[in-house]
C-alpha positions in Angstrom: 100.7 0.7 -7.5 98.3 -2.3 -7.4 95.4 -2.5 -10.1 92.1 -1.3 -9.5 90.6 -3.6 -11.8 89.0 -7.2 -9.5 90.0 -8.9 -12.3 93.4 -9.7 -13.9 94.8 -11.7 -16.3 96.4 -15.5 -15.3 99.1 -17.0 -17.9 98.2 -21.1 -16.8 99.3 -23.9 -18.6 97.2 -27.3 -18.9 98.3 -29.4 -16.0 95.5 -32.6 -16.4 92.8 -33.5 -18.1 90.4 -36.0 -17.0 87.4 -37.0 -19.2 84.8 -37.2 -17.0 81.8 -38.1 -19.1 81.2 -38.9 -23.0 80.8 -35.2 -23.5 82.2 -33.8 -20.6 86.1 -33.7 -19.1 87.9 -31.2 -16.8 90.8 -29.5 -17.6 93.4 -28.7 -14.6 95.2 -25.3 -15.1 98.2 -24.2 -13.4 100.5 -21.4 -12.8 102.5 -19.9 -10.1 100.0 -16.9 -10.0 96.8 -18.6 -9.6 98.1 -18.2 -5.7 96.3 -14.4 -6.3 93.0 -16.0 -8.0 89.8 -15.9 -5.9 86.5 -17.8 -6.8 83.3 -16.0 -4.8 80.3 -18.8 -6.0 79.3 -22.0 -7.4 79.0 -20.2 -10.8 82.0 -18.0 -10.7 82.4 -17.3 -14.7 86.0 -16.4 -15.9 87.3 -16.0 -19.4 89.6 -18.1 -21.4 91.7 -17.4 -24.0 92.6 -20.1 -26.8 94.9 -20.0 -29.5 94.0 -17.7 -32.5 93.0 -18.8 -35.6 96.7 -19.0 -37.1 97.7 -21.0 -34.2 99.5 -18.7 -31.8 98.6 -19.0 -28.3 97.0 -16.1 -26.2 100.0 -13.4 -25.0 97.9 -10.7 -24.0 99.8 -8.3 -21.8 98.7 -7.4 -18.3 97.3 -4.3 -17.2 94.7 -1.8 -17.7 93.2 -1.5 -21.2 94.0 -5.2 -22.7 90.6 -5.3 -23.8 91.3 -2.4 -26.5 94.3 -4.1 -27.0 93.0 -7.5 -27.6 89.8 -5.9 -29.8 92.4 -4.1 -31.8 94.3 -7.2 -32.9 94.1 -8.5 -36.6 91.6 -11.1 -36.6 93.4 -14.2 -37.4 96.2 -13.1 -34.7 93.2 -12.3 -31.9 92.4 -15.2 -29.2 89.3 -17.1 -28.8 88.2 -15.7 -25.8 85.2 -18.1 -24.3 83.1 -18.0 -20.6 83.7 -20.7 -18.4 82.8 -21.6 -14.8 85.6 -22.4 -12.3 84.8 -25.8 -10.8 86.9 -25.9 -8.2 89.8 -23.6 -7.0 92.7 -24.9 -5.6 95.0 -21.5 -4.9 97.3 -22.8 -2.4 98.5 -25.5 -5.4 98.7 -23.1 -7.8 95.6 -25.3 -9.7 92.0 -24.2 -10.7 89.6 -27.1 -12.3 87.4 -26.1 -15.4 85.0 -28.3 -17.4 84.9 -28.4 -20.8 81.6 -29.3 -23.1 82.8 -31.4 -25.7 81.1 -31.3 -29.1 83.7 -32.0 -31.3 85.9 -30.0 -33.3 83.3 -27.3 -34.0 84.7 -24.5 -32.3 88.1 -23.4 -30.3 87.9 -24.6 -26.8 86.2 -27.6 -27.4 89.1 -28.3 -30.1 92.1 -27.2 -27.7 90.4 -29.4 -24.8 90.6 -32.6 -27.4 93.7 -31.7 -28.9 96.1 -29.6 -25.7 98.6 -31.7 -24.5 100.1 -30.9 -20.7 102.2 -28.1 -20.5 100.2 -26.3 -23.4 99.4 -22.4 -22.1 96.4 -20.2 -22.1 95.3 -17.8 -20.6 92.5 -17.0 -18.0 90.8 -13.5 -16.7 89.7 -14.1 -13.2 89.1 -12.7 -9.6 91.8 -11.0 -8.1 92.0 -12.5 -4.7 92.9 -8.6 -3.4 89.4 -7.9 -4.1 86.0 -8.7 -2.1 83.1 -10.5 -3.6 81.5 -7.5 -4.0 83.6 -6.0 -5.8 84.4 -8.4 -8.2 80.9 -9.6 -9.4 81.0 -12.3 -11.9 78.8 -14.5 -10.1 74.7 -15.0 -9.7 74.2 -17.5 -7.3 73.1 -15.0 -4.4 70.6 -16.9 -2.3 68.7 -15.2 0.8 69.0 -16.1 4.0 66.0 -17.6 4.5 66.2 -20.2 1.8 63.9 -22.9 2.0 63.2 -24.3 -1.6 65.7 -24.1 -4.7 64.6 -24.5 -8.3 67.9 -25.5 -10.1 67.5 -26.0 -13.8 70.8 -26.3 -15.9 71.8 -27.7 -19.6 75.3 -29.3 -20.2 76.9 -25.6 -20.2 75.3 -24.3 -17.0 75.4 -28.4 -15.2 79.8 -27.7 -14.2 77.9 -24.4 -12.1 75.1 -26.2 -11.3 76.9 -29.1 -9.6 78.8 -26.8 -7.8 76.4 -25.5 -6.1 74.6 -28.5 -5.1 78.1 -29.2 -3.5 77.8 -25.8 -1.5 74.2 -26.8 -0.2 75.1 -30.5 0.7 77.7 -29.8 3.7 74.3 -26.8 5.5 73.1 -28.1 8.9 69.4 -28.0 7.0 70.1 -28.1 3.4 67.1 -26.5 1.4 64.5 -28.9 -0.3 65.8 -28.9 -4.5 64.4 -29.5 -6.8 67.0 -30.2 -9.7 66.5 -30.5 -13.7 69.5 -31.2 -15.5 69.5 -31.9 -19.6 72.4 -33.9 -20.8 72.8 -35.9 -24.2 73.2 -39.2 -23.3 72.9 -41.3 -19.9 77.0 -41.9 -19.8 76.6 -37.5 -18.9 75.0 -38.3 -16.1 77.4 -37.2 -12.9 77.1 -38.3 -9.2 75.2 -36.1 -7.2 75.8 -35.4 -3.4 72.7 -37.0 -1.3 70.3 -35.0 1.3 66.8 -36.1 2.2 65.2 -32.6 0.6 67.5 -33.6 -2.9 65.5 -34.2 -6.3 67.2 -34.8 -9.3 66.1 -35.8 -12.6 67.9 -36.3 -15.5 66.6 -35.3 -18.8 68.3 -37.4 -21.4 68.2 -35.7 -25.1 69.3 -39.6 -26.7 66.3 -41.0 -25.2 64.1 -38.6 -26.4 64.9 -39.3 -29.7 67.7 -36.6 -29.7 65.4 -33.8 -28.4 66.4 -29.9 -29.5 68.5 -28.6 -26.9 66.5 -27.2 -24.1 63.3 -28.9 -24.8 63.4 -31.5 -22.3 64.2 -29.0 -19.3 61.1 -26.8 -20.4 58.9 -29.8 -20.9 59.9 -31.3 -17.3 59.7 -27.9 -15.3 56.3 -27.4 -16.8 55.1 -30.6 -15.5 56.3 -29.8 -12.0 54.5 -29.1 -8.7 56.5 -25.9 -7.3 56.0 -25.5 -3.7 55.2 -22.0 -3.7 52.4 -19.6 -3.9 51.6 -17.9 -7.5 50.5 -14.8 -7.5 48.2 -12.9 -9.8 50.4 -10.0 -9.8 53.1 -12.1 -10.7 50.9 -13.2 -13.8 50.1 -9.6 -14.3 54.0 -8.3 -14.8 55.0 -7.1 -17.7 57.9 -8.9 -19.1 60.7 -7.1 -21.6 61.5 -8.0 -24.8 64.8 -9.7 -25.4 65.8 -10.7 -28.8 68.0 -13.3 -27.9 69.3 -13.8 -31.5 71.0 -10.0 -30.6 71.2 -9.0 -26.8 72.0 -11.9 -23.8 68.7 -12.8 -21.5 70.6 -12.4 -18.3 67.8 -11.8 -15.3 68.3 -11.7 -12.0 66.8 -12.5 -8.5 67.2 -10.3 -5.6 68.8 -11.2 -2.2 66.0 -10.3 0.0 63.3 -12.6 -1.7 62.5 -14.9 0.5 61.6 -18.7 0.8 61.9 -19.9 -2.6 65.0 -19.2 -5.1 65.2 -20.1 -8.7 68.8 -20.8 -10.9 67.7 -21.4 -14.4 70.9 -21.4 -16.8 71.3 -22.8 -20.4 70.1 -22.3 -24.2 68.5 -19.1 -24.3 65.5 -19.9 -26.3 64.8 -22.8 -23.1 65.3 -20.2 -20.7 63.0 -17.8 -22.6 60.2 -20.0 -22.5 60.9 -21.1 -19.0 60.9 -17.4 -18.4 57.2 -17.0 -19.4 56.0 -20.2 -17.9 57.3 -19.2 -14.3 56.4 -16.0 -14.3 53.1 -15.5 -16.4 51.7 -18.7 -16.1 52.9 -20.0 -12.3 52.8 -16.3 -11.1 56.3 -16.7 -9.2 58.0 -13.4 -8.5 60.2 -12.3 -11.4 62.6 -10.8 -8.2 63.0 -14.8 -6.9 64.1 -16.0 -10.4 67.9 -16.1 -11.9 67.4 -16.3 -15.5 70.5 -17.1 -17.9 71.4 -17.6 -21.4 74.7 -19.2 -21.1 74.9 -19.4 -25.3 71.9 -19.5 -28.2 71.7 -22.4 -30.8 73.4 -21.5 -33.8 75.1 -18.8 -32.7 79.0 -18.9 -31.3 79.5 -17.7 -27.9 81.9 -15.7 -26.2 
């Protein structure tokens, strides 16, 4: 009897790595399963699962309620389990691509993306490729029909999604106009973009700015920018939760139908807290046209 869970659980072993920038490199995954693994969006997140803090690699077992099982592991024998974006999906090869922000040996996956050697194994929870879109979730980038202008604001984390999806715009008969902010730490980050007449991308370079706290440069640039669109006082005029992003994840986001303009903001949450007033209290743009994400908080360890 097949699973009715969207999602399942991939043993992959490293197959590549390619370093792609100073702080950057993609790590190729392989297994015979990832045949059944299904990516729905440009910022399809998975989970991976890196060695535990003794050293043993992940061997969760499949099936429903490994979640239990893997919370109810002793600490020191439980995986890291981190949320990455699939880059590109290769299923007919058995590969899927995932890149890796590298800062060191501070924490699990960047340390297994410096230290794995080919034919080291993981682990990786993603899309069943039994299972619709729909169904499966994991994924914001949900633009309407009638998209004519995309705000796309990313930091190192959320820049692998990001690209993506500038990829998926490129190849449209009318590509929407972009506007594009993406923060990186130095100018050897900086990644070829594809090219289309409505395309603007700047660069936001924290080692130029003196090494800049993360986030400030992509707050500071959209701030500065002429949006085409329409504020609207009742846009100024909606009230806006409370999130205490040192205890819950600020994860907004924009409906389908909204029409015209669509907004991706991803990255330190604190950024995309204060990007989060600015558009929508100060510029007046429709809290239902924004995606809003805190892919991690400074300080704290993701997951």
């Amino acid at each position: 009897m097949a699973s009715a869970n969207p999602y399942k659980l991939f043993d992959v072993v490293l197959r590549r790595k390619v370093q792609l920038t100073p702080h950057l490199m993609r790590i190729t995954l392989a297994g015979s399963a990832v045949t059944e693994m299904a990516t729905w969006a440009p910022d399809q997140r998975v989970k991976l699962f890196f060695p535990a803090a003794d050293g043993s690699p992940s061997k969760l077992s499949q099936g429903e309620g490994w979640y239990s099982r893997f919370r109810a592991m002793l600490a020191d024998r439980r995986p890291a389990m981190r949320t990455y974006t699939i880059r590109q999906l290769r299923a007919d090869l058995g590969e899927v691509d995932v890149d890796f922000v590298l800062h060191g040996e501070t924490g699990p996956a960047s340390r297994w993306a410096l230290r794995a050697q080919p034919g080291a194994s993981m682990q990786m929870l993603a899309p069943d490729r039994r299972f619709s879109a729909q169904e499966a979730g994991g994924f914001e980038w949900k633009p309407p029909q009638a998209l004519r202008h995309v705000l796309l604001v990313a930091d190192p984390t959320a820049l692998p999604a990001a690209m993506g999806i500038l990829e998926a715009l490129a190849p449209l008969a009318e590509p929407p106009q972009v506007q594009a902010y993406f923060e990186v730490d130095t100018a050897q980050d900086m990644l070829p973009v594809p090219d289309w007449p409505g395309l603007s991308v700047q660069w936001l370079v924290r080692e130029q700015a003196g090494g800049a706290v993360a986030g400030a440069l992509m707050v500071e640039a959209v701030k500065a920018a002429a949006l085409p669109v329409d504020s609207s006082p009742a846009g100024r005029a909606v009230e806006l939760a409370d999130v205490d992003i040192d205890k819950e994840i600020l994860w907004e986001i924009a409906e389908a139908s909204a029409e015209g303009f669509y907004g991706w903001v991803a990255g330190e949450s604190a950024a995309v807290m204060s990007l989060r007033r600015h558009l929508i209290k100060e510029r007046g743009i429709p809290r239902e046209s924004l995606n809003l994400m805190g892919y991690w908080r400074y300080n704290k360890a993701g997951s």
